[in-house]
N, C-alpha and C positions, 0 to 999 in steps of 0.2 A: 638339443640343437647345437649342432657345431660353427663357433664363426669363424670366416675363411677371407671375409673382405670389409678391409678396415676396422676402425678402431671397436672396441667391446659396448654394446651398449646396456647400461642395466638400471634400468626404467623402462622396459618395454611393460604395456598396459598387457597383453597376452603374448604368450607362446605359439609358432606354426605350431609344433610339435614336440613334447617332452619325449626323450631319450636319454640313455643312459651314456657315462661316458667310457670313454676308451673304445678300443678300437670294435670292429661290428663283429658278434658273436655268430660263430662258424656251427652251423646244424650239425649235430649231433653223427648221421649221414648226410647221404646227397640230396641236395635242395629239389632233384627230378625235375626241375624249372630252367628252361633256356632263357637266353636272349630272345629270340625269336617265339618263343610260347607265351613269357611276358608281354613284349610289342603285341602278338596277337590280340591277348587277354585287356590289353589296351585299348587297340580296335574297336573291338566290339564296343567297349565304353564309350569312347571317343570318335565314332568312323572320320578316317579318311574323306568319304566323301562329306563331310558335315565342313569339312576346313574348303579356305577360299583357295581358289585354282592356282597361285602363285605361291603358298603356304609349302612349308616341306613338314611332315607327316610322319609319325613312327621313328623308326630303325634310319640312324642317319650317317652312324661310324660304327662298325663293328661287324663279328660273326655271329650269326644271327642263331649258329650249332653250340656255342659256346654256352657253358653250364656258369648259369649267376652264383657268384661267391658272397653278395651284396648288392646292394642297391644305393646309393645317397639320389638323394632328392634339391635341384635348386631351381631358382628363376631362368640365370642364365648361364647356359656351359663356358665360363671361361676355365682359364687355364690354371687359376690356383685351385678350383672348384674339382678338374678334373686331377689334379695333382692332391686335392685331399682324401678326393674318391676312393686314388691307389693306395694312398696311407693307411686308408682305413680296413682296407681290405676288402674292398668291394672292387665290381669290376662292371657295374653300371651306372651310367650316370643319366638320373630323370628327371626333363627339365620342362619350362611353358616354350619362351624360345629356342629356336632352333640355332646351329651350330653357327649356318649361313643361310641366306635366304639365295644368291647367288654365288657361283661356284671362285671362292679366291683364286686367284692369278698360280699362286703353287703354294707348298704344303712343306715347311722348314720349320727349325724349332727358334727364326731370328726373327724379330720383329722388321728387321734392318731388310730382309730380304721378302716379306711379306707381310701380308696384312693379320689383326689379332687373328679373326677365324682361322686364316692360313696356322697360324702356331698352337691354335686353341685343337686343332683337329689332328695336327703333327704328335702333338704332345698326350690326345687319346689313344693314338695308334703306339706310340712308343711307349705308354704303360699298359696296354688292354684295356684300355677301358670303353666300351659300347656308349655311343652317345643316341639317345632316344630322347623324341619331344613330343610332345601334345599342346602347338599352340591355338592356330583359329580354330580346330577342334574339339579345344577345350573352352574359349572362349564363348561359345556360342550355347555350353552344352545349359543341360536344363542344372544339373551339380552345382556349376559355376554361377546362374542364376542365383541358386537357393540360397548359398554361402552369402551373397553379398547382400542378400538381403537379410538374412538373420543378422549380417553384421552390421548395417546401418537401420535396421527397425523400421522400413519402411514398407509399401503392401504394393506386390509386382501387380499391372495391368497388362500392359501388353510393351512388344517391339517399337520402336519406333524407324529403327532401320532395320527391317529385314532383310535376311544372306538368303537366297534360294527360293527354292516353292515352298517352305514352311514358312509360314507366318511368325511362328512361335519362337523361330531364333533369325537373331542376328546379334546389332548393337544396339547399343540406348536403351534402358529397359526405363521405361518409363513409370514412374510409382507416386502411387498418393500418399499423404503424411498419415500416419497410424489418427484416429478419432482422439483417444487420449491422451496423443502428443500434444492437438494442434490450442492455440494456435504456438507454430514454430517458425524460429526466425532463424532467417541466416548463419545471424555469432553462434546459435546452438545447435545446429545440423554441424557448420564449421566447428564445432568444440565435439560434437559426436562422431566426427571422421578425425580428429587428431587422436582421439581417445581408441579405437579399433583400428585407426591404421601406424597408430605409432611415429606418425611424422604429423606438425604443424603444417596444416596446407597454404597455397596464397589462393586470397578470397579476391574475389573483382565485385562491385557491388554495393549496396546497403546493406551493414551486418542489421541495424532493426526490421525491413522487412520481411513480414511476412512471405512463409513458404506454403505453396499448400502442392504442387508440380513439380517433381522430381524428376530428371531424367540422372543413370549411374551409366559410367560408359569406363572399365576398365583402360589403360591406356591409354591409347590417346584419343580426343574428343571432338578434334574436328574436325570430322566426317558428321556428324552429329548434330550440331550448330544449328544448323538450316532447318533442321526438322523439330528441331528444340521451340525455335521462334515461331516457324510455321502451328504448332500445337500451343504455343505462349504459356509453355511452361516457364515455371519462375524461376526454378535451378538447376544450375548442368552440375555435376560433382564426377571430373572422372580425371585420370591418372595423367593429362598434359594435354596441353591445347598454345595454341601460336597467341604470339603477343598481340598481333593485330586481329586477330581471331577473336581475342577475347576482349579488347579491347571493344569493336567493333557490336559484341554482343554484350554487354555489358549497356553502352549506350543505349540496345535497341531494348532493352529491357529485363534481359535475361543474366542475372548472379551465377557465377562458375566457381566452383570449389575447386582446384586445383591440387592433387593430392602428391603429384609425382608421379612418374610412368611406376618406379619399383615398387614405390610403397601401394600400388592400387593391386597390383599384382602378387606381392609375394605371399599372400593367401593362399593361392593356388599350390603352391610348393605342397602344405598340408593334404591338398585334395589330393592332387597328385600321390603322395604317400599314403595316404588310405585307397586310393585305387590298386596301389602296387600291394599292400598288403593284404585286399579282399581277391587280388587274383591268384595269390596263394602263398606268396612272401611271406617269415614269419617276421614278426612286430619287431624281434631282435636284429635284423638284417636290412631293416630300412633307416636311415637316418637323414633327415633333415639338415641341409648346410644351409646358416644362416649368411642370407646377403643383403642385411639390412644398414649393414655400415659403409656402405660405398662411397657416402658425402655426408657432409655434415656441416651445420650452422653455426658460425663463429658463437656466435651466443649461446650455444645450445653446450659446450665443449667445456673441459678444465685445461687454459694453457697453463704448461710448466715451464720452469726454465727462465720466466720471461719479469725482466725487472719494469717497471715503470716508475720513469724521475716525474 
């Protein structure tokens, strides 16, 4: 895993994905793998139609004829992400969000002159590099289920917001506490998602109550809320929710684990990488860019430099 944004962190309880370092080892011959045969080989994984009608989908900057030199793998295509991409010698960058969701005003390498996206997609095209995403796509999928459940130990029932005519996907997966867990409280699901996500979450709540209704909502959680109360599950645990939102639920009964929008996400980065390399990528030519350092807690840091009278 290469870090690309902000400072180094080395205490992570696991790895997205181990790699080797220096730059991404060039096949032997031709990879025979496009842009566009990847994107394909994505699809199928992923479909297009399984993401929400306002989502953007696949192949989102690039030539889709163009022979993959590389792959890196992150959460989000910014611009140092896609500028390590070309260091590395790859020439795709695969990510969960998308470039933009609406099309920026214009496409310069100045922030002064546009917006990040506008620079982040200028800055693709002026080194080659293909930007491809699988976000509500992948969010919904059954993969992304299973992942978060093997990481927080807990046993999937059903949807609580379903996307479409499947029942089977949307948001809020709502889960019961393993039999040998229980009984589990709050402090300890909150010390079991700092522990697999790598970040201390903010908890709203009583940490001694008892848990036995889980809903896990990657991202963000309040869309969720309402259906959380309505079924009087005991915890929401998902990647960011509004202060009064949670406030509000919180009162009505319901404890929310707050994990972060990145940290509930950057999971996916791996999945992602093992999707690219079962669709024919070799293991050497996928790499992982760590974006887990984007922020960080005064407490949590070593300041230097810094005297105290």
């Amino acid at each position: 895993m290469i870090n690309i944004e902000g400072p180094e962190r080395k205490d992570e309880s696991t790895e997205l994905a181990t790699v080797a370092s220096g730059s991404i080892a060039k096949p032997a011959g031709p990879t025979c793998m496009s842009v566009g045969m990847l994107e394909q080989a994505l699809l199928a994984r992923f479909p297009r139609s399984n993401a929400e009608s306002w989502d953007r989908t696949g192949l989102l900057v690039g030539d889709p004829t163009s022979e993959i030199t590389g792959v890196c793998v992150a959460l989000d295509p910014t611009r140092k992400a896609i500028e390590a991409t070309a260091a590395l010698g790859a020439n795709v960058l695969l990510t969960h969000h998308p470039a933009f969701l609406s099309a920026p005003e214009a496409f310069t390498p100045s922030y002064d002159r546009t917006s990040a996206p506008g620079v982040n997609v200028y800055t693709a095209i002026a080194n080659g590099v293909a930007l491809v995403n699988f976000h509500t796509a992948l969010d919904v999928s059954d993969e992304a289920r299973r992942l978060y459940m093997d990481m927080l130990k807990l046993d999937y029932e059903r949807m609580v917001e379903p996307s479409g005519a499947n029942p089977e996907r949307g948001y809020g997966y709502l889960c019961s506490v393993r039999p040998a867990d229980a009984p589990l409280k709050v402090s300890q699901l909150a010390a079991r998602c700092t522990s697999v996500f790598g970040r201390a979450p903010r908890v709203w709540g009583d940490f001694s109550s008892v848990v036995g209704k889980v809903v896990f909502a990657n991202g963000s959680g309040n869309s969720v809320v309402g259906a959380c109360l309505a079924e009087h599950v005991d915890c929401l645990v998902c990647g960011e929710v509004g202060y009064h939102v949670a406030l509000d639920a919180w009162q009505a009964g319901l404890s929310v684990i707050e994990l972060g929008h990145d940290a509930s996400e950057l999971p996916l980065a791996a999945l992602l990488a093992k999707a690219a390399i079962e669709a024919g990528m070799s293991p050497d030519s996928v790499r992982v860019l760590d974006q887990g350092g984007n922020w960080s807690l005064p407490d949590s840091t070593r300041l230097y430099n810094c005297e105290v009278e």
